[in-house]
Gaussian input, Z-matrix of N, CA and C with variables (Angstrom, degrees):
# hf/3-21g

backbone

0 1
 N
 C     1     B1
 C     2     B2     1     A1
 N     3     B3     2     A2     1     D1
 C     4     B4     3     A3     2     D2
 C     5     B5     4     A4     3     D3
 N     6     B6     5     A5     4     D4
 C     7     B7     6     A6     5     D5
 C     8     B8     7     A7     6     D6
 N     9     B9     8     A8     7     D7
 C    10    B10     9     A9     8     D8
 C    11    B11    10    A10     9     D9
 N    12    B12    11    A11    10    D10
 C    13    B13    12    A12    11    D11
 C    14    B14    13    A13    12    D12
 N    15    B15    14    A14    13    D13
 C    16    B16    15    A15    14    D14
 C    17    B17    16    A16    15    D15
 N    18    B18    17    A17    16    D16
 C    19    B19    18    A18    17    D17
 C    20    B20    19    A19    18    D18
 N    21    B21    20    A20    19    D19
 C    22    B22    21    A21    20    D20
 C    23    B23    22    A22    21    D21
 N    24    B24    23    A23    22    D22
 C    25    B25    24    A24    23    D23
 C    26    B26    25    A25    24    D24
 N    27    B27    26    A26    25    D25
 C    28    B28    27    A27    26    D26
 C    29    B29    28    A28    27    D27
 N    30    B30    29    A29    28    D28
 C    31    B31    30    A30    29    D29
 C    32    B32    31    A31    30    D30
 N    33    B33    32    A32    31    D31
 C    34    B34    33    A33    32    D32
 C    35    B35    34    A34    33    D33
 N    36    B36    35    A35    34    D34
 C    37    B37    36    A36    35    D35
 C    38    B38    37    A37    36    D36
 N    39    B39    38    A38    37    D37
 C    40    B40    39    A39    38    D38
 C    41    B41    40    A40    39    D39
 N    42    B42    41    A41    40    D40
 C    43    B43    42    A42    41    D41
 C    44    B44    43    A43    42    D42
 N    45    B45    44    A44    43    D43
 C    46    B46    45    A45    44    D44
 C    47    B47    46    A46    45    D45
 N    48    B48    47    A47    46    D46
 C    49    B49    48    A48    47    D47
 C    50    B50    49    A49    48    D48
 N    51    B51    50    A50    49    D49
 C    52    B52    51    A51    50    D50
 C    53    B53    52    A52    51    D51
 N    54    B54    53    A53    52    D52
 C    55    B55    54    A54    53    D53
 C    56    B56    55    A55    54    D54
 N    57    B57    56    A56    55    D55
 C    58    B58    57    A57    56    D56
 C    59    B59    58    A58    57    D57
 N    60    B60    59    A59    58    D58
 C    61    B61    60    A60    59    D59
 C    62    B62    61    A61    60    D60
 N    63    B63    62    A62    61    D61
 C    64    B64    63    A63    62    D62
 C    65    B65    64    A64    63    D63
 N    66    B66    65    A65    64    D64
 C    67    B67    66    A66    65    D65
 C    68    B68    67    A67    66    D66
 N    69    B69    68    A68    67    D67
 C    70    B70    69    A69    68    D68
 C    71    B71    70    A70    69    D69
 N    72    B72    71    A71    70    D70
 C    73    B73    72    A72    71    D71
 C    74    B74    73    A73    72    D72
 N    75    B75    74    A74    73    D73
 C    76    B76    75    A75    74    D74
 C    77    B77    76    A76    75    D75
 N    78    B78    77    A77    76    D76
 C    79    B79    78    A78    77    D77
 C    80    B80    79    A79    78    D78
 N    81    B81    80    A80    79    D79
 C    82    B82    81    A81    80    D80
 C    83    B83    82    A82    81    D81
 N    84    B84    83    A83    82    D82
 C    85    B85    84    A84    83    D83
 C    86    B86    85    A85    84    D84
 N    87    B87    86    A86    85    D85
 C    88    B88    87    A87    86    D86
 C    89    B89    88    A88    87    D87
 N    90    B90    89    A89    88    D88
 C    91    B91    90    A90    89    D89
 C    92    B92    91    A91    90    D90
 N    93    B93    92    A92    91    D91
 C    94    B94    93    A93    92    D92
 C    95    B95    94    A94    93    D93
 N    96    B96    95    A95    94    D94
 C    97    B97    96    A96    95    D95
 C    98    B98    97    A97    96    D96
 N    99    B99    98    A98    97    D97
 C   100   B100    99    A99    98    D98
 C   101   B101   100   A100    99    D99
 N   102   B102   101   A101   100   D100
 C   103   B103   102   A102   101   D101
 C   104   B104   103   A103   102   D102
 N   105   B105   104   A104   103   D103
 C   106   B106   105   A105   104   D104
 C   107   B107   106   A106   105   D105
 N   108   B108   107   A107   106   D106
 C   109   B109   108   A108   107   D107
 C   110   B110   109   A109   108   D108
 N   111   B111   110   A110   109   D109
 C   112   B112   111   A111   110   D110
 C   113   B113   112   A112   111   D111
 N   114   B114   113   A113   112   D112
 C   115   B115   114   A114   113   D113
 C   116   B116   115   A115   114   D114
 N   117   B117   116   A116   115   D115
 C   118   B118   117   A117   116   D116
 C   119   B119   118   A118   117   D117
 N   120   B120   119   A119   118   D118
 C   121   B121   120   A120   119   D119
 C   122   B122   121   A121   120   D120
 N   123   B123   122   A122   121   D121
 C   124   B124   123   A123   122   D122
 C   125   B125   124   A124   123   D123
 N   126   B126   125   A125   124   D124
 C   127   B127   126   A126   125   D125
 C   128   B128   127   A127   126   D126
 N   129   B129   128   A128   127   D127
 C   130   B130   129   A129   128   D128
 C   131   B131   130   A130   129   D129
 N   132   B132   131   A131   130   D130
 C   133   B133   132   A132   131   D131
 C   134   B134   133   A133   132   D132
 N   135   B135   134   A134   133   D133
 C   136   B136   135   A135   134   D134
 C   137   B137   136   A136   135   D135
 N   138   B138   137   A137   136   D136
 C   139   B139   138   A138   137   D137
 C   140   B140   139   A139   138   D138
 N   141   B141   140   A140   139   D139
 C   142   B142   141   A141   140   D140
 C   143   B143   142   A142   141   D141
 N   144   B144   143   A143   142   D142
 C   145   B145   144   A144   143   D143
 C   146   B146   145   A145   144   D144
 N   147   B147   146   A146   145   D145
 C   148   B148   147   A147   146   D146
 C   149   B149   148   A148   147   D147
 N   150   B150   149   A149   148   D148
 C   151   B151   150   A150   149   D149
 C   152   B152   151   A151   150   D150
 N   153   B153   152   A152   151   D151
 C   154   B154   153   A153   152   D152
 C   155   B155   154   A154   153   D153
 N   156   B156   155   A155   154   D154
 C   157   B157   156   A156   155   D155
 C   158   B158   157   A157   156   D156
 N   159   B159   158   A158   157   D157
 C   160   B160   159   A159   158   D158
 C   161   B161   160   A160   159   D159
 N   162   B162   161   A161   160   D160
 C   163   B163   162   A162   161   D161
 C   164   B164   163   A163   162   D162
 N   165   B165   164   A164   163   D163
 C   166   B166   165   A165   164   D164
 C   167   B167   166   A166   165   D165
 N   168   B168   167   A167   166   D166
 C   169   B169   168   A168   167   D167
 C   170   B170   169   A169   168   D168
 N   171   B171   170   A170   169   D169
 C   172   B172   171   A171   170   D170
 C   173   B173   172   A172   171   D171
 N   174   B174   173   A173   172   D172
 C   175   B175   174   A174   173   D173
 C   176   B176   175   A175   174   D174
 N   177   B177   176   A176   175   D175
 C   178   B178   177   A177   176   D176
 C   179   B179   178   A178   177   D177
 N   180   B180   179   A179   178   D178
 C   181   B181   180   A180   179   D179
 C   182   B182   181   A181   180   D180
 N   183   B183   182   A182   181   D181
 C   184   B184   183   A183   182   D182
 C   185   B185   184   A184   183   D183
 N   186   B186   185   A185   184   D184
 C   187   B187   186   A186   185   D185
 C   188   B188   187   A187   186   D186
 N   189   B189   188   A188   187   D187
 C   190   B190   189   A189   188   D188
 C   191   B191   190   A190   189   D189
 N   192   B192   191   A191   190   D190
 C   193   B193   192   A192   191   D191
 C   194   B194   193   A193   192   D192
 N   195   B195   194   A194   193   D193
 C   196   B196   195   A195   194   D194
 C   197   B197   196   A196   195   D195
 N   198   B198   197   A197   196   D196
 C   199   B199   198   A198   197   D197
 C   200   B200   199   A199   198   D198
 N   201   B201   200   A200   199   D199
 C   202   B202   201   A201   200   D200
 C   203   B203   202   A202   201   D201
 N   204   B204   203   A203   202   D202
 C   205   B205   204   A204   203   D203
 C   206   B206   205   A205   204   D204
 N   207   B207   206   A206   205   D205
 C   208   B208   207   A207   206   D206
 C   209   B209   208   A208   207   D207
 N   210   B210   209   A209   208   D208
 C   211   B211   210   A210   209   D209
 C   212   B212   211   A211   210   D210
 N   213   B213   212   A212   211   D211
 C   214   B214   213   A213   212   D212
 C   215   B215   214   A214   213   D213
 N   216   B216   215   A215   214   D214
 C   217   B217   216   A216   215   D215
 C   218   B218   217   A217   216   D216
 N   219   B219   218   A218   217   D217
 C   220   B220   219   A219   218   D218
 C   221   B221   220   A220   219   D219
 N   222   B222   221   A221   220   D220
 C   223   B223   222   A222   221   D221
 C   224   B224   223   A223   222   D222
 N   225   B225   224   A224   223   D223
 C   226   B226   225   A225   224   D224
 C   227   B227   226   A226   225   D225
 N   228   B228   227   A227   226   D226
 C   229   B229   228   A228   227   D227
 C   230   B230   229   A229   228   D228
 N   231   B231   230   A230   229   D229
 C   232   B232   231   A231   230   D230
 C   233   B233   232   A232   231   D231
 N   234   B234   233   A233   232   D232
 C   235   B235   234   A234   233   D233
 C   236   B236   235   A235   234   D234
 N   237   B237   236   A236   235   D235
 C   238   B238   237   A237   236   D236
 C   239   B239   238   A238   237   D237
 N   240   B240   239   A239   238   D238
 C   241   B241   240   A240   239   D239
 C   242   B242   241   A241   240   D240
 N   243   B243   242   A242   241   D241
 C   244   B244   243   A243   242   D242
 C   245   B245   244   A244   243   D243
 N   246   B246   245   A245   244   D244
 C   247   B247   246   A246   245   D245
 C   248   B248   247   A247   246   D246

   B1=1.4145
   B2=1.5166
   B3=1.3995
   B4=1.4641
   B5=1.7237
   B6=1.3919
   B7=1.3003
   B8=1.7332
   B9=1.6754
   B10=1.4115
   B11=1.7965
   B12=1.5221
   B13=0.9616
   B14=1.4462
   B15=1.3884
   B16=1.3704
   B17=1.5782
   B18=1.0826
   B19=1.7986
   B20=0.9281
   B21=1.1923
   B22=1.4295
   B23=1.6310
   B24=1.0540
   B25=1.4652
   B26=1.3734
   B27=1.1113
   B28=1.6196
   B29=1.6958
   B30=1.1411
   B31=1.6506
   B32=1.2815
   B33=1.2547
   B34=1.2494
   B35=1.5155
   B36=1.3700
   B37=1.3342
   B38=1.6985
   B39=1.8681
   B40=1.1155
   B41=1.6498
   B42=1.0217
   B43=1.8829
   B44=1.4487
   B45=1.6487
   B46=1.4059
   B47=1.3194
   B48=1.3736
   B49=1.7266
   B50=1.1603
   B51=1.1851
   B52=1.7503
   B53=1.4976
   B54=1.3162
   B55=1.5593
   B56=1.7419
   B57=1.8778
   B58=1.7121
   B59=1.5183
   B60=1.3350
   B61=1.8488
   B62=1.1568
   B63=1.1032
   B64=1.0881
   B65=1.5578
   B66=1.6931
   B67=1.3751
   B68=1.9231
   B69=1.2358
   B70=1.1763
   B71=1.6335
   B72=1.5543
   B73=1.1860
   B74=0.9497
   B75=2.1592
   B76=1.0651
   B77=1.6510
   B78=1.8574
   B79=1.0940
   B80=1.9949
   B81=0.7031
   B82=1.3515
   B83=1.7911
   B84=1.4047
   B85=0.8409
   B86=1.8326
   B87=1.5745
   B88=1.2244
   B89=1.4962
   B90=1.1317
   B91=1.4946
   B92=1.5537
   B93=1.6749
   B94=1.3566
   B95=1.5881
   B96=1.2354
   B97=1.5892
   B98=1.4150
   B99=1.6911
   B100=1.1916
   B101=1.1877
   B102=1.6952
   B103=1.1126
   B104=1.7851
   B105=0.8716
   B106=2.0460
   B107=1.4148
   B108=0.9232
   B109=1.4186
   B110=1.7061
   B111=1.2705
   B112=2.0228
   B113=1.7223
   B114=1.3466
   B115=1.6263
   B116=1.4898
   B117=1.1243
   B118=1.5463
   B119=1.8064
   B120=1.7063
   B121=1.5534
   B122=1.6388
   B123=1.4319
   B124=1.3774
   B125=1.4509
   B126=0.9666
   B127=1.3991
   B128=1.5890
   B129=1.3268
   B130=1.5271
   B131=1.8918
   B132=0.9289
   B133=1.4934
   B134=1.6952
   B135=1.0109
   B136=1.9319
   B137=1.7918
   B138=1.0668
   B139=1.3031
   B140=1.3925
   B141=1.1763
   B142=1.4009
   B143=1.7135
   B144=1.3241
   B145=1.5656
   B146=1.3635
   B147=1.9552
   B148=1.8844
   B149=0.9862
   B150=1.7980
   B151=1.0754
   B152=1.9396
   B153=1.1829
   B154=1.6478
   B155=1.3908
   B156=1.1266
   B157=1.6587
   B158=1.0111
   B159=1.4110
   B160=1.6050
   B161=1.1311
   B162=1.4782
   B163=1.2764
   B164=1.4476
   B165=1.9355
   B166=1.0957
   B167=1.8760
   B168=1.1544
   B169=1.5387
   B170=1.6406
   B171=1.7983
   B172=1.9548
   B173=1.5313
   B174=1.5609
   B175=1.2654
   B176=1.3575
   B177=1.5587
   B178=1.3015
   B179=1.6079
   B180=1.6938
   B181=1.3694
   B182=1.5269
   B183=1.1927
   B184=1.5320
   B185=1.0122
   B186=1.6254
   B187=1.9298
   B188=1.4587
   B189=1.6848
   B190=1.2007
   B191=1.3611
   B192=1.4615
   B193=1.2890
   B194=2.1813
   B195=1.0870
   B196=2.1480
   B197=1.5206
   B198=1.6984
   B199=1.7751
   B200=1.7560
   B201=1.0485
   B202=1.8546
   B203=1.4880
   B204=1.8051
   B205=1.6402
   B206=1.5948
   B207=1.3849
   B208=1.0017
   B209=1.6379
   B210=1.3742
   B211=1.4341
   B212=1.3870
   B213=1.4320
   B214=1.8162
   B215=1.4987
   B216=1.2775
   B217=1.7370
   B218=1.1585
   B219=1.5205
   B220=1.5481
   B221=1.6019
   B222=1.7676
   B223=1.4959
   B224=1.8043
   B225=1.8161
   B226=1.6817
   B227=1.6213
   B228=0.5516
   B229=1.9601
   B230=1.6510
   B231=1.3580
   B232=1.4737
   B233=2.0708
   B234=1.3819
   B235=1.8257
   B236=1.3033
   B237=1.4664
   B238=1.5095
   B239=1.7369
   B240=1.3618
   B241=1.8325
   B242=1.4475
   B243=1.3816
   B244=1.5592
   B245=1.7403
   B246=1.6760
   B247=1.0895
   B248=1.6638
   A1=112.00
   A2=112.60
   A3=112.28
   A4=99.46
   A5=109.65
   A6=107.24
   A7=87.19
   A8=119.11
   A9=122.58
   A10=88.79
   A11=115.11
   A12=101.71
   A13=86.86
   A14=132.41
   A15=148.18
   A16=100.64
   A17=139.92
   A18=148.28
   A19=123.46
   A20=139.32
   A21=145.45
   A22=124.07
   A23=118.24
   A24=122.77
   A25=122.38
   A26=123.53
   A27=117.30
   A28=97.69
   A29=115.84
   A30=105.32
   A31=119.61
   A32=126.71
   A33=114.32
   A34=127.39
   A35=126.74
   A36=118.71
   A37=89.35
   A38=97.64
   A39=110.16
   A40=141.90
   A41=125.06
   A42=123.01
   A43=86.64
   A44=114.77
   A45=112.18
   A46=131.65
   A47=127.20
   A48=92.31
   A49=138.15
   A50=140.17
   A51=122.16
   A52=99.06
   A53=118.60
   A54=101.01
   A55=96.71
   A56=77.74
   A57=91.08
   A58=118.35
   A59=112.68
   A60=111.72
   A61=87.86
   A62=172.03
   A63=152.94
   A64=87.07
   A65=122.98
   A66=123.08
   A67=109.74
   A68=116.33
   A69=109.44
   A70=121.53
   A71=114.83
   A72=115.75
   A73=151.44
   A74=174.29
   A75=161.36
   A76=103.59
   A77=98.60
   A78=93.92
   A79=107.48
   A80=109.05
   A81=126.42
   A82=99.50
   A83=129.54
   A84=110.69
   A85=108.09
   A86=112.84
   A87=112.81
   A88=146.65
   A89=130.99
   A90=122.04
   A91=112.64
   A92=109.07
   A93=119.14
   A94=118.68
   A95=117.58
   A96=108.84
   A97=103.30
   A98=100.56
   A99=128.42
   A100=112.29
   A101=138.99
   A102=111.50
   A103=134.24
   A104=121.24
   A105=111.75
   A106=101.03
   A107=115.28
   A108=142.70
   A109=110.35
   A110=123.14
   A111=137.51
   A112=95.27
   A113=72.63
   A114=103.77
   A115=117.14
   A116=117.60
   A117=144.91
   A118=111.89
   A119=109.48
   A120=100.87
   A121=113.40
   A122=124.09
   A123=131.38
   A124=112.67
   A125=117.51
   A126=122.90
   A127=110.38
   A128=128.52
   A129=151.75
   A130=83.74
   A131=124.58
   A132=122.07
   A133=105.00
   A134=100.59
   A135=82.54
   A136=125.75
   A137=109.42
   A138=123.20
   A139=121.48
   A140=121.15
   A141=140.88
   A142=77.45
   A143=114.37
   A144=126.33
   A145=124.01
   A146=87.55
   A147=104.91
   A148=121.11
   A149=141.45
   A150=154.00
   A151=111.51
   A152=98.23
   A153=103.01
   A154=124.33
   A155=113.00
   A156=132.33
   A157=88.85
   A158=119.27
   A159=144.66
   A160=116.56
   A161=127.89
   A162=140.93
   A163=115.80
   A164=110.12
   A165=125.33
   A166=94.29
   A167=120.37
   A168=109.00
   A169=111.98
   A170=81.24
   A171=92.59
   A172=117.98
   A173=118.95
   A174=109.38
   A175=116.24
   A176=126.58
   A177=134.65
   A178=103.18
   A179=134.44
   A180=103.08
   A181=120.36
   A182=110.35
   A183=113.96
   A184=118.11
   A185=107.59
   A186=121.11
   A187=94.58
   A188=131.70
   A189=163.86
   A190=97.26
   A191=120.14
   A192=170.71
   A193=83.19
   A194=83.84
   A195=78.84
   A196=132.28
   A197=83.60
   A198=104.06
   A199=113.24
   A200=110.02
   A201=113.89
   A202=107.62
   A203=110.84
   A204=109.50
   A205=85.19
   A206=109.70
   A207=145.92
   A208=111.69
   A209=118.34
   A210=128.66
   A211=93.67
   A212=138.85
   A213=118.88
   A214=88.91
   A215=91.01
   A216=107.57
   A217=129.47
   A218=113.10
   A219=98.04
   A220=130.01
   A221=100.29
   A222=116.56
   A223=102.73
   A224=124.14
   A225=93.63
   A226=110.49
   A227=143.57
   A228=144.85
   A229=87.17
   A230=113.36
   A231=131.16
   A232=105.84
   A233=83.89
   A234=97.95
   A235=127.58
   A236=118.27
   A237=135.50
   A238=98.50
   A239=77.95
   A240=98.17
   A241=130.10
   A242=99.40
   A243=130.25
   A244=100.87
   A245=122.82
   A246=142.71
   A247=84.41
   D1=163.12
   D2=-177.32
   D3=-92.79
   D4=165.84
   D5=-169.28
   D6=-135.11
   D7=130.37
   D8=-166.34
   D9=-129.67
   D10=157.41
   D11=166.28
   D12=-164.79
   D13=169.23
   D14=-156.77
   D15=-55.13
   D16=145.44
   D17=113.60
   D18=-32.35
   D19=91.97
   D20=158.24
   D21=-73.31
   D22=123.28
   D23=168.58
   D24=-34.49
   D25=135.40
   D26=-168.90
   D27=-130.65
   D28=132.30
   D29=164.55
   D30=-81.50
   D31=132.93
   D32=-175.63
   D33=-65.05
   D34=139.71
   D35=-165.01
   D36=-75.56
   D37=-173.83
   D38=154.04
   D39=-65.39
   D40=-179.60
   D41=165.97
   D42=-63.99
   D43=148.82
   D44=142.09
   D45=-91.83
   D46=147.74
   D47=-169.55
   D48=-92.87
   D49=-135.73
   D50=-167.90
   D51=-161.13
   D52=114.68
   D53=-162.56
   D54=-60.64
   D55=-173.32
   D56=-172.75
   D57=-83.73
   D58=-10.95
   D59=163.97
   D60=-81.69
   D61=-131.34
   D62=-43.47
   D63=-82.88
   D64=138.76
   D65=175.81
   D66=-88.51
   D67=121.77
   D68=175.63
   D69=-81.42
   D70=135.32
   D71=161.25
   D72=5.27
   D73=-34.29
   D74=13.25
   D75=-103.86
   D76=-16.10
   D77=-169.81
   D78=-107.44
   D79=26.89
   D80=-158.29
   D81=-81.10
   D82=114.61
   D83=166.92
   D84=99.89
   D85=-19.05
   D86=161.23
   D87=-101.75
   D88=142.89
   D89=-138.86
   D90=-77.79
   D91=-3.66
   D92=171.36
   D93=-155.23
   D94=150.68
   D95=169.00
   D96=-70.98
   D97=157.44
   D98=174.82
   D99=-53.93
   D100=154.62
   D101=178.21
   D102=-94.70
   D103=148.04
   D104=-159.67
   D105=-58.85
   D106=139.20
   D107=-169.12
   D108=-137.00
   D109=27.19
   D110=-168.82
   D111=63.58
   D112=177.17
   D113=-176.97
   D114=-65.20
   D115=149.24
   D116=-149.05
   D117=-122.66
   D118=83.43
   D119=-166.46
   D120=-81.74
   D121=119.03
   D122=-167.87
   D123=-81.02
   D124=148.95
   D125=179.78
   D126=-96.41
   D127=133.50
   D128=-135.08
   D129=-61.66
   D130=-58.10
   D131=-177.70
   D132=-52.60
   D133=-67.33
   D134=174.23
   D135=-60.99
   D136=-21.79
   D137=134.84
   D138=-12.00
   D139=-81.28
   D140=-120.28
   D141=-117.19
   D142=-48.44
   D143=172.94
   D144=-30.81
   D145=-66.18
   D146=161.58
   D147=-52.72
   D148=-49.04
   D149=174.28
   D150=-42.14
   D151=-55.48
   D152=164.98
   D153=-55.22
   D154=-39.59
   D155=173.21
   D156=-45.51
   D157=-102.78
   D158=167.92
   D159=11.32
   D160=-60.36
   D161=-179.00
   D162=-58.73
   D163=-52.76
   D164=-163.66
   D165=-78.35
   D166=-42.91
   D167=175.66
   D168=-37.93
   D169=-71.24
   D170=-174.38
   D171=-38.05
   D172=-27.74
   D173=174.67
   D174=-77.76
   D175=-48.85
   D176=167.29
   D177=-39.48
   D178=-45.67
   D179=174.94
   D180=-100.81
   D181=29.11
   D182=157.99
   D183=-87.80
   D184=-35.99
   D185=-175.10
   D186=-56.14
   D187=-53.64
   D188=-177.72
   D189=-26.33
   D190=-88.31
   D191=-147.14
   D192=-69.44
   D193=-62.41
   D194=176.42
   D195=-49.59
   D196=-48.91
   D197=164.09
   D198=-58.11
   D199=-32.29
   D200=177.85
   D201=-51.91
   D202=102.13
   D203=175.91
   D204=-163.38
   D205=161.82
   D206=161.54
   D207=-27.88
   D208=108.49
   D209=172.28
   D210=87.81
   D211=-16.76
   D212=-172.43
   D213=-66.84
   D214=162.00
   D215=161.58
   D216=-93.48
   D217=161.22
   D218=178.27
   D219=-72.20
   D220=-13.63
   D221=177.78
   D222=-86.73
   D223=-33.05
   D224=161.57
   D225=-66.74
   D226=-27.90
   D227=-158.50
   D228=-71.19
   D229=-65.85
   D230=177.49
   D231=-25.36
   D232=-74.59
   D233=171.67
   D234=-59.63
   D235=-19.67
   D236=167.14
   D237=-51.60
   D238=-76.47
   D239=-169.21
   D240=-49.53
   D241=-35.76
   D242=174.83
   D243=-53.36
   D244=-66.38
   D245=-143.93
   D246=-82.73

């Protein structure tokens, strides 16, 4: 059986932060994307760049995805994934 139990109000935490190598986004911080203008052909190194991304996300939401149980919060799951 499924097990339901009330919604409680949560305050929202803060941003967590992101160290300072980490390179941020262009779009980071703006109130809309740029607007599409077609597709964007990458060169094999950014490629290979994205591909690393990719990987390292998918693990962050598996780590995520483990933490998902009964009573965690959405801010530990948040810090799971984050870390």
């Amino acid at each position: 059986g499924t097990v339901t139990a009330p919604i409680k109000p949560y305050a929202v935490s803060p941003m967590r932060p992101v160290p300072k190598h980490i390179e941020r986004p262009h779009y980071v911080g703006r109130p809309a994307p740029d607007p599409y203008t077609g597709s964007h052909v990458q060169s094999e190194e950014t490629i290979e760049k994205m591909r690393i991304a990719g990987r390292i996300a998918a693990q962050a939401m598996a780590a995520a995805a483990e933490a998902i149980k009964p009573g965690v919060t959405t801010d530990e799951i948040d810090r799971v994934g984050h870390e």
